[in-house]
Kinemage of the C-alpha trace (Angstrom):
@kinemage 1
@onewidth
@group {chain A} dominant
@subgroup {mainchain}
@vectorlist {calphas} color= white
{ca unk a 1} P -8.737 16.465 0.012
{ca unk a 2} L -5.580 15.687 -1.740
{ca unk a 3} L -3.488 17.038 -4.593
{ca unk a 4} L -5.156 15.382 -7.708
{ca unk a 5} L -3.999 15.265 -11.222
{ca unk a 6} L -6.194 15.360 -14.055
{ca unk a 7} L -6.297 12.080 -15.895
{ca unk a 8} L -9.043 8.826 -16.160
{ca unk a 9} L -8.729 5.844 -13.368
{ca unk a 10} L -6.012 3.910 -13.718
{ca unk a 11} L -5.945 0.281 -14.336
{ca unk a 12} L -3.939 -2.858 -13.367
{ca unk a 13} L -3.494 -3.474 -17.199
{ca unk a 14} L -1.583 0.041 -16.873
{ca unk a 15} L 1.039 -1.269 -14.178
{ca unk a 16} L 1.285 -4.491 -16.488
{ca unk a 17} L 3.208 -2.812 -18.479
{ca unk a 18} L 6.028 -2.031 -16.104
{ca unk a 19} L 5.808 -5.182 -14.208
{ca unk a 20} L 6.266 -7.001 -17.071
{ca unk a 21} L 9.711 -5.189 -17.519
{ca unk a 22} L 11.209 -6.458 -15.050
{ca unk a 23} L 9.947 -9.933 -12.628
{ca unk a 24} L 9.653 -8.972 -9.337
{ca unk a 25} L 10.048 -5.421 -10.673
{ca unk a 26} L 10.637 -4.103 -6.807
{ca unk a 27} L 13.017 -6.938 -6.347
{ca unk a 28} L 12.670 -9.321 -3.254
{ca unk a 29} L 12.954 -7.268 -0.395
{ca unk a 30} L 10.311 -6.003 2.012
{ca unk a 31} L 9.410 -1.986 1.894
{ca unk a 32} L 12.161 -0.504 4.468
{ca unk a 33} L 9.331 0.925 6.491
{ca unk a 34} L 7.702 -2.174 6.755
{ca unk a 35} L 9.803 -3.133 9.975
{ca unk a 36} L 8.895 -0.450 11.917
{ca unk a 37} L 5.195 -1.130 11.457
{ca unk a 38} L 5.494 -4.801 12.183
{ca unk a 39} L 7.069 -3.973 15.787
{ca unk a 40} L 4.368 -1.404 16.041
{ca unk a 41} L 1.400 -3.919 15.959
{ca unk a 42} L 3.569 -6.085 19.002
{ca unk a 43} L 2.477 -9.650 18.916
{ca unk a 44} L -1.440 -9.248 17.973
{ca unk a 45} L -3.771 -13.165 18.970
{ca unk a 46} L -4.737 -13.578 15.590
{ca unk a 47} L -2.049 -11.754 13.152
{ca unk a 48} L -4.347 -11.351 10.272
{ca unk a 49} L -2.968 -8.996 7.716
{ca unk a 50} L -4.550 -7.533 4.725
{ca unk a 51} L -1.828 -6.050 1.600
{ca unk a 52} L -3.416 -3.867 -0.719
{ca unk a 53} L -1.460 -3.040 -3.735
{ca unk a 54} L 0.676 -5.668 -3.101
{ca unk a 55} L 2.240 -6.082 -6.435
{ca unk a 56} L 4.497 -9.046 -7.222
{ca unk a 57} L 4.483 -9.840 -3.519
{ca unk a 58} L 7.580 -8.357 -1.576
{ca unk a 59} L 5.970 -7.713 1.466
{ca unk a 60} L 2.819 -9.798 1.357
{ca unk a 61} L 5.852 -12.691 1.365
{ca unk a 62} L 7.603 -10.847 4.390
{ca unk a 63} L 4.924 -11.022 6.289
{ca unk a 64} L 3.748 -14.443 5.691
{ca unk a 65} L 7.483 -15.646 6.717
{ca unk a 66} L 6.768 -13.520 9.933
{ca unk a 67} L 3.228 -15.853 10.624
{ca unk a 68} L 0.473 -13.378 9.568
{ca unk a 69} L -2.526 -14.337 7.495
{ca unk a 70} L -2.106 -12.961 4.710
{ca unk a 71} L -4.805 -11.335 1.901
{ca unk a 72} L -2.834 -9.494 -0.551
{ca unk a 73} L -4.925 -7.343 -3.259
{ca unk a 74} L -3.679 -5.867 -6.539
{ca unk a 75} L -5.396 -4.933 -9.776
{ca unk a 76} L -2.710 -5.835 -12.015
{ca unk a 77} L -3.054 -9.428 -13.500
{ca unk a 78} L 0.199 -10.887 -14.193
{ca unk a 79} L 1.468 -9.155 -10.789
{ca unk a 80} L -1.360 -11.236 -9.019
{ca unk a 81} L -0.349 -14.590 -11.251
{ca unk a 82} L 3.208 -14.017 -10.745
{ca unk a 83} L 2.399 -13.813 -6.763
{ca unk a 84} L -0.157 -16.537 -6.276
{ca unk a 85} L 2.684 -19.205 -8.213
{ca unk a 86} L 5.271 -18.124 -6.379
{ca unk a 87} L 3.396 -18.717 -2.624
{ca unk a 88} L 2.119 -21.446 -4.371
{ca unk a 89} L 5.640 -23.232 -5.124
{ca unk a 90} L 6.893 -21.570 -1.759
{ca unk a 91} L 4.348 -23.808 0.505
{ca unk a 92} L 3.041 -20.038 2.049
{ca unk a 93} L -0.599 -19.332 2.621
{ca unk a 94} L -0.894 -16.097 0.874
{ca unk a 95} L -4.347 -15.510 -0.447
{ca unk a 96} L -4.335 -13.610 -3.505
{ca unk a 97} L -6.987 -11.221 -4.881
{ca unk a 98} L -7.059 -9.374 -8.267
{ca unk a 99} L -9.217 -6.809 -8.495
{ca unk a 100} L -9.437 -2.985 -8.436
{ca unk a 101} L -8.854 -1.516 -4.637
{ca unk a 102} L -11.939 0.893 -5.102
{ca unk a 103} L -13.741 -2.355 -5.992
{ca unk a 104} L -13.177 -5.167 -3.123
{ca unk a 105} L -15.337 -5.164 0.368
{ca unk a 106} L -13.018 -5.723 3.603
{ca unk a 107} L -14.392 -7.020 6.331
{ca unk a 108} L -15.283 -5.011 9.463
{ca unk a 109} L -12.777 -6.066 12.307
{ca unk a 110} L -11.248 -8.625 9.905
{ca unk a 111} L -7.478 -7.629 10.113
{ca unk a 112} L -4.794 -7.106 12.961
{ca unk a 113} L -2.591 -5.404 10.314
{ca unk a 114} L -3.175 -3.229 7.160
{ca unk a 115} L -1.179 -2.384 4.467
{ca unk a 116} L -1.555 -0.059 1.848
{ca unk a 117} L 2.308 1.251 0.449
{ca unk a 118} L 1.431 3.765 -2.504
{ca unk a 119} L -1.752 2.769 -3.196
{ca unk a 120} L -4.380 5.755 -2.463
{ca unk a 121} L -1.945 7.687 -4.946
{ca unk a 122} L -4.183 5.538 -7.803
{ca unk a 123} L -7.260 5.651 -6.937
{ca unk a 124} L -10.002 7.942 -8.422
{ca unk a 125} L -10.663 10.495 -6.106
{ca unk a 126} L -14.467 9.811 -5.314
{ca unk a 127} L -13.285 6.416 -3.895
{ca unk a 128} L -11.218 7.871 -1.370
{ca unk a 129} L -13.022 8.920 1.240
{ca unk a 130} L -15.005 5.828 1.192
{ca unk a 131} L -12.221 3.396 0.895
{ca unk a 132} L -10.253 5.016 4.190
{ca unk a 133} L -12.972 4.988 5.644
{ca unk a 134} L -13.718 0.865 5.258
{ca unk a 135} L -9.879 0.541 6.197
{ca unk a 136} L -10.510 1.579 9.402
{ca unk a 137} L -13.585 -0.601 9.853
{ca unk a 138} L -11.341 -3.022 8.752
{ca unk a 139} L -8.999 -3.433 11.583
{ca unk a 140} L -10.143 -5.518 14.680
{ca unk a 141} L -9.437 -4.215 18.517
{ca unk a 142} L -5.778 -2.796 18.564
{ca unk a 143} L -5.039 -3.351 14.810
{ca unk a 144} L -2.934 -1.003 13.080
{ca unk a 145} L -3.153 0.070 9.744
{ca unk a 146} L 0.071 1.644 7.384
{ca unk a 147} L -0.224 3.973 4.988
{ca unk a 148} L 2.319 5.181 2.499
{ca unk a 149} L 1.938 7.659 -0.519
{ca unk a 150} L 3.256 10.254 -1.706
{ca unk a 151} L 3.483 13.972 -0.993
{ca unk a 152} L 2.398 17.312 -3.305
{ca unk a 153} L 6.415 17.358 -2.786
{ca unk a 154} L 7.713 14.390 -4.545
{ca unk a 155} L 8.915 15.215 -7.974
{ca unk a 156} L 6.357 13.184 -9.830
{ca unk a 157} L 3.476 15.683 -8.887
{ca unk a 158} L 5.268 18.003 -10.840
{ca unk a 159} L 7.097 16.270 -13.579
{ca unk a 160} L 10.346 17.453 -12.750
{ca unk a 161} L 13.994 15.450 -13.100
{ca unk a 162} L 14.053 12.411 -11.067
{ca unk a 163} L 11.025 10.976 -10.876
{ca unk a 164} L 9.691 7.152 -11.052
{ca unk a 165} L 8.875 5.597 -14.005
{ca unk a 166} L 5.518 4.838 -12.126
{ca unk a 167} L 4.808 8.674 -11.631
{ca unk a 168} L 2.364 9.455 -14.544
{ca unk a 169} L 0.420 6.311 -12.599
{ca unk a 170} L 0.085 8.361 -9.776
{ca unk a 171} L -3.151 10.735 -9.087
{ca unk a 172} L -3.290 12.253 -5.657
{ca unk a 173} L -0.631 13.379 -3.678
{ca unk a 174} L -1.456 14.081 0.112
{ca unk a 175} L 0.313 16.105 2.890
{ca unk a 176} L 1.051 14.671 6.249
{ca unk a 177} L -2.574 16.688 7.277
{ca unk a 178} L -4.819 15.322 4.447
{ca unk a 179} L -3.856 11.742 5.744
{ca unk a 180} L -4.785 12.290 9.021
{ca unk a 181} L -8.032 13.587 8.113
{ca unk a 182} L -8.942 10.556 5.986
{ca unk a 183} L -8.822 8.360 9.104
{ca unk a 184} L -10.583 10.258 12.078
{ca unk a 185} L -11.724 6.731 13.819
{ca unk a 186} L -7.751 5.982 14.691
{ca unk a 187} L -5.495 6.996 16.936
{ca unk a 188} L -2.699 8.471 15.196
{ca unk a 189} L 0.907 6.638 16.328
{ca unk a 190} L 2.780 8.717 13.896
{ca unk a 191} L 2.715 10.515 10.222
{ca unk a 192} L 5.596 11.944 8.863
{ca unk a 193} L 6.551 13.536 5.506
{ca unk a 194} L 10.138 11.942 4.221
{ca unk a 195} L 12.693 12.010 1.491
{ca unk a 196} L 14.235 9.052 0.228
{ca unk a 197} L 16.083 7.808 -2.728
{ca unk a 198} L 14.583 4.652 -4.012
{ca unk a 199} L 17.074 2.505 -6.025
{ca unk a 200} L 14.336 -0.834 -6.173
{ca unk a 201} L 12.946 -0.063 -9.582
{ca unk a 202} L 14.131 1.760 -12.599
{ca unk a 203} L 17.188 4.305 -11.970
{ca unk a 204} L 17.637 5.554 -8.716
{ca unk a 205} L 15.071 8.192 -7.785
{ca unk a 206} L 14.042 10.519 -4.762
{ca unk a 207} L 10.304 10.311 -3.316
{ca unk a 208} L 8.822 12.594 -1.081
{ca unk a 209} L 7.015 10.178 1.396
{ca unk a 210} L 4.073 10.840 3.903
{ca unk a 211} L 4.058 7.753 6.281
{ca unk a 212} L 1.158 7.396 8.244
{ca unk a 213} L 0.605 4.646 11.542
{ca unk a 214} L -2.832 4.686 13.084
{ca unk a 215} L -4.156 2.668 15.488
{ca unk a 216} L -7.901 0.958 16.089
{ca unk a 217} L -8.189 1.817 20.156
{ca unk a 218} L -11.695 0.582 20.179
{ca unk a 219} L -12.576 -2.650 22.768
């Protein structure tokens, strides 16, 4: 199991109060890893995508421009609002849920692509398990599903100088092994642990990354 912190579940009123700092508080641009896991999927029939924690929208938006189907999930209310007006006044089909992740049923074979960028990080630990577990349901034949969140490494497990101003939101940590355990049913494309310096959101800041690709191989 993961690194866990002690602390109660948190709650999309919690991330309101960053988000409303600063509208679209991760700026406009799609994750940088997000590239590398849209040429991963290749050109799937269908292109149905699922975003989980997909805040104000940056790469639900992304991928909509690219022709996916987009459902994009997030528990924080004004992040959801802010999304569904701007598809709205964009003309793109993005549908928007608000709800907590723990909380929402995904549909067995119902995606081509899933997203989830530093989202198992928040939820309480007895979801965990049963959540990965309905992400990889989730994804039809040859779907891929993208995970990002952060490592026992990254300064905000620790409290120590440089971390996000999101870090005392963050839970669970997990090593490049504990994600690959969580998803047994997929075949693994790749999981790496990485450092970066993030400069979309507060003051520049370094993250400790674990970046995992896996791959439905079922017919």
């Amino acid at each position: 199991m993961p690194t866990a912190k002690s602390r109660e579940q948190v709650t999309g009123r919690e991330f309101d109060d960053l988000y409303n700092a600063d509208i679209p508080h991760f700026g406009p641009r799609p994750s940088p890893w997000l590239e590398d896991v849209v040429e991963a999927t290749g050109r799937p029939h269908r292109r149905r995508c699922l975003d989980l924690g997909c805040g104000h929208g940056r790469n639900a938006f992304y991928l909509a421009g690219l022709g996916f189907e987009v459902t994009a999930v997030d528990s924080s209310p004004l992040a959801t609002g802010f999304l569904k007006k701007t598809a709205s006044d964009a003309g793109l089909p993005i549908r928007v849920v608000c709800d907590e992740i723990q909380n929402i049923e995904i549909e067995p074979a119902g995606a081509d692509l899933i997203v989830a960028v530093t989202v198992l990080g928040s939820i309480p630990p007895p979801h965990i398990r049963r959540l990965a577990d309905s992400l990889a349901r989730g994804l039809g034949p040859g779907g891929i599903l993208a995970v990002e969140d952060f490592s026992p490494q990254d300064p905000g497990a620790s409290g120590t100088t440089g971390a996000s101003e999101f870090a005392h939101l963050v839970s669970n940590y997990f090593s490049a092994e504990d994600m690959q355990r969580l998803f047994p049913r997929l075949e693994k494309i790749t999981c790496t642990e990485q450092r970066v310096i993030d400069a979309t959101h507060g003051n520049p800041h370094r993250h400790v990354l674990v970046r995992y690709m896996g791959k439905n191989v079922d017919a």
